[in-house]
C-alpha positions as CSV (number, residue, x, y, z in Angstrom):
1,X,12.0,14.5,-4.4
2,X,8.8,15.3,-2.3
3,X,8.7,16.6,1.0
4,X,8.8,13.6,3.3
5,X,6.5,15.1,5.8
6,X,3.4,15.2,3.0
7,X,3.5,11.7,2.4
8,X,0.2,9.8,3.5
9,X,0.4,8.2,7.1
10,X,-2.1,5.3,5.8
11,X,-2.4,3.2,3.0
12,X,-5.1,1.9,1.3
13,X,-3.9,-1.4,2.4
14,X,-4.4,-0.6,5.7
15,X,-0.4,-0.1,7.0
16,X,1.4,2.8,7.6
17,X,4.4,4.9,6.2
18,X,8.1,5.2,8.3
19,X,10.5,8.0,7.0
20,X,13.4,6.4,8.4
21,X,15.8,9.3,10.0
22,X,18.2,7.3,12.4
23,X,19.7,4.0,11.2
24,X,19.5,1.2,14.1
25,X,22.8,0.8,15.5
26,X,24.1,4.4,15.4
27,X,24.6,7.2,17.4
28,X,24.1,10.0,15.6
29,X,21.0,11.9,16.4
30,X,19.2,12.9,12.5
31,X,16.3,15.1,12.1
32,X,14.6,15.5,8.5
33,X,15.0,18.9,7.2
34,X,12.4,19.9,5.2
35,X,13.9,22.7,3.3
36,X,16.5,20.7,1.8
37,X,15.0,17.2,1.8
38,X,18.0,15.9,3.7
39,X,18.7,14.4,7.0
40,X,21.6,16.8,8.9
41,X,22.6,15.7,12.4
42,X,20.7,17.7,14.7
43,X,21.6,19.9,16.8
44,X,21.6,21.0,20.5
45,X,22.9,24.6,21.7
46,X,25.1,24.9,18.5
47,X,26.8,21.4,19.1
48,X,26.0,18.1,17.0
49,X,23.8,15.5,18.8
50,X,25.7,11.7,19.2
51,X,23.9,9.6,21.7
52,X,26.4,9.0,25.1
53,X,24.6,6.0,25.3
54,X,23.5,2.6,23.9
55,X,23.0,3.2,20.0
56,X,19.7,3.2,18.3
57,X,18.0,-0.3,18.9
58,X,16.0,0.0,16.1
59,X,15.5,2.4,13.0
60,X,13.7,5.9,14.3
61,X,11.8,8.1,12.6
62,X,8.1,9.5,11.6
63,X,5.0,9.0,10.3
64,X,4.6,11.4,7.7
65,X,1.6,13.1,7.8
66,X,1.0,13.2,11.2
67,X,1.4,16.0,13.6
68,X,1.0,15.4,17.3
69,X,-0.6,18.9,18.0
70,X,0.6,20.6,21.0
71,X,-3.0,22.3,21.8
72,X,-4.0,18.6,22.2
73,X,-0.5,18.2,24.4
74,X,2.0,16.7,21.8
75,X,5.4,17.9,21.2
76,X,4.4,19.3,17.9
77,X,6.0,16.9,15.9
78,X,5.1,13.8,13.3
79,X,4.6,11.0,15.7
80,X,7.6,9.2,16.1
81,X,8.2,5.5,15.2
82,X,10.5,2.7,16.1
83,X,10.9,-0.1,12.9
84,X,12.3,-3.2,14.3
85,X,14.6,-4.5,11.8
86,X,18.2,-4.5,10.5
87,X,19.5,-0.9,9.9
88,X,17.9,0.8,6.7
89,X,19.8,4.6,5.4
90,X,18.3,7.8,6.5
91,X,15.6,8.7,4.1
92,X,14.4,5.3,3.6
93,X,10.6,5.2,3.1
94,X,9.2,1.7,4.3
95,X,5.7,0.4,4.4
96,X,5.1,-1.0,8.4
97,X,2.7,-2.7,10.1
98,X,2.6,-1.4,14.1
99,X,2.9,-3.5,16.3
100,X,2.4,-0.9,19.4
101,X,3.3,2.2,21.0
102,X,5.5,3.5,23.6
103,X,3.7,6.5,25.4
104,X,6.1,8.6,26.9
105,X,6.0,12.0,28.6
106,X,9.2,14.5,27.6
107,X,9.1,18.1,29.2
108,X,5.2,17.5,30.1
109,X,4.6,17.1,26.3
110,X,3.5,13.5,24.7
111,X,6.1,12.6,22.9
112,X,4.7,9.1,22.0
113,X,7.1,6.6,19.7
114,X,4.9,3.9,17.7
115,X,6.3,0.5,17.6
116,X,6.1,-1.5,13.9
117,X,7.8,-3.7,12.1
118,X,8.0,-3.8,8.3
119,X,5.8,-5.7,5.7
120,X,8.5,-6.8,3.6
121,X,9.3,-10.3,4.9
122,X,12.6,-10.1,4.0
123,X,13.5,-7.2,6.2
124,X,12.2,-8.4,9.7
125,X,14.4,-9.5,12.8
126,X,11.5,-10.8,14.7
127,X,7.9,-11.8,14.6
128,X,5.2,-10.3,16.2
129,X,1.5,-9.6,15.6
130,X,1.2,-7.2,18.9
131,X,3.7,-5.6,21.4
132,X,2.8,-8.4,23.9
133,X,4.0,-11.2,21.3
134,X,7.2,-9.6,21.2
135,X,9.6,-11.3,24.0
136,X,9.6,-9.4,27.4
137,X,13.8,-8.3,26.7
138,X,13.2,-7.1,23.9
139,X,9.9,-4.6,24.7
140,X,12.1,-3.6,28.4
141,X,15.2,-2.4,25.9
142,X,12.9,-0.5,24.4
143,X,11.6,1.1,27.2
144,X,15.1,1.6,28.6
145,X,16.6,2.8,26.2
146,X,13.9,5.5,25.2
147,X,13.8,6.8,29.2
148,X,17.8,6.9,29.1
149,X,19.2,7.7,25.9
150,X,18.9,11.3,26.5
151,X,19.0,12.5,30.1
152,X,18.4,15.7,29.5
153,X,14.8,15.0,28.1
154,X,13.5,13.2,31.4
155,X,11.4,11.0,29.3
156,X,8.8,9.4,31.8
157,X,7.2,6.6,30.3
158,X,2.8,6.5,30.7
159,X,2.5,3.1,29.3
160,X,2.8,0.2,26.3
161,X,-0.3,0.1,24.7
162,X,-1.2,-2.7,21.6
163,X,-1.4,-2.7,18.5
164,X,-5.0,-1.1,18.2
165,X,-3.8,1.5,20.8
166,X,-1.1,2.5,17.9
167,X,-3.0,2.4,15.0
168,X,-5.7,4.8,17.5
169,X,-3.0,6.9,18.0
170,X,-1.9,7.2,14.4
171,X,-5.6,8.0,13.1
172,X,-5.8,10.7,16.1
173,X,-3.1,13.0,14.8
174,X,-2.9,12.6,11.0
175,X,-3.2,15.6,9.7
């Protein structure tokens, strides 16, 4: 199997690639590890990660090859991404079409989480072309849950942006 991380971000079809790490509707916080090609709970000071909160709304994971570069004030990472759909196993690679993105501050770093749903038909929840189509509940649990989930982050939320503010975003740090 091939690292995750190395797999485009764009497709010649013009979406994007999700590596799928946390199901929706759990609680356990996942983290791809590239040296084994698996997805271990991660964890924090020696102890496992579970979510004291709400569970996942909605499948999290990366874009693979992207990198939000911390010289350019990311948190080092492949840029996060929310897939709106029923819940889909860790390691699931789906082709999305964003939506949106979530910019958030965590720690004074951007920490930014991309909003998309997927292109299989079958596999959506809801329809939108663009953030704003989505109903006003549904974008405020996102933003909720993203500033709360974890209180030791302090997540601060800059703005929700549209669907061409996420695909900018995703062409800025692809690597």
């Amino acid at each position: 199997m091939p690292n995750l991380e190395h797999l485009p971000a764009l497709l010649p079809n013009g979406h994007v690639q999700a590596v799928i790490e946390i199901p929706a509707g759990t609680s356990d916080k996942r983290q791809y590890d590239i040296a084994t090609n698996t997805f271990p709970v991660d964890l924090r000071n020696g102890i496992p990660r579970r979510i004291k909160f709400l569970p996942y709304p909605a499948n999290y994971g990366f874009i693979p090859g992207t990198r939000m570069d911390k010289a350019q004030g990311g948190d080092g990472d492949a840029l996060d991404i929310f897939v709106l759909c029923a819940g889909v196993a860790s390691g699931t690679v789906l082709e999305v079409e964003p939506i949106g993105i979530i910019e958030l501050l965590d720690a004074g770093e951007r920490d930014d989480k991309v909003i998309a749903l997927p292109v299989d038909p079958a596999l959506r929840t809801v329809e939108a072309s663009d953030i704003l189509g989505l109903p006003q509940a549904a974008r405020d649990i996102l933003v909720a849950w993203l500033l709360n989930y974890d209180p030791e982050d302090g997540a601060k939320l800059v703005g929700v942006r549209d669907k061409a503010e996420a695909m900018a975003a995703i062409r800025k740090w692809v690597e």
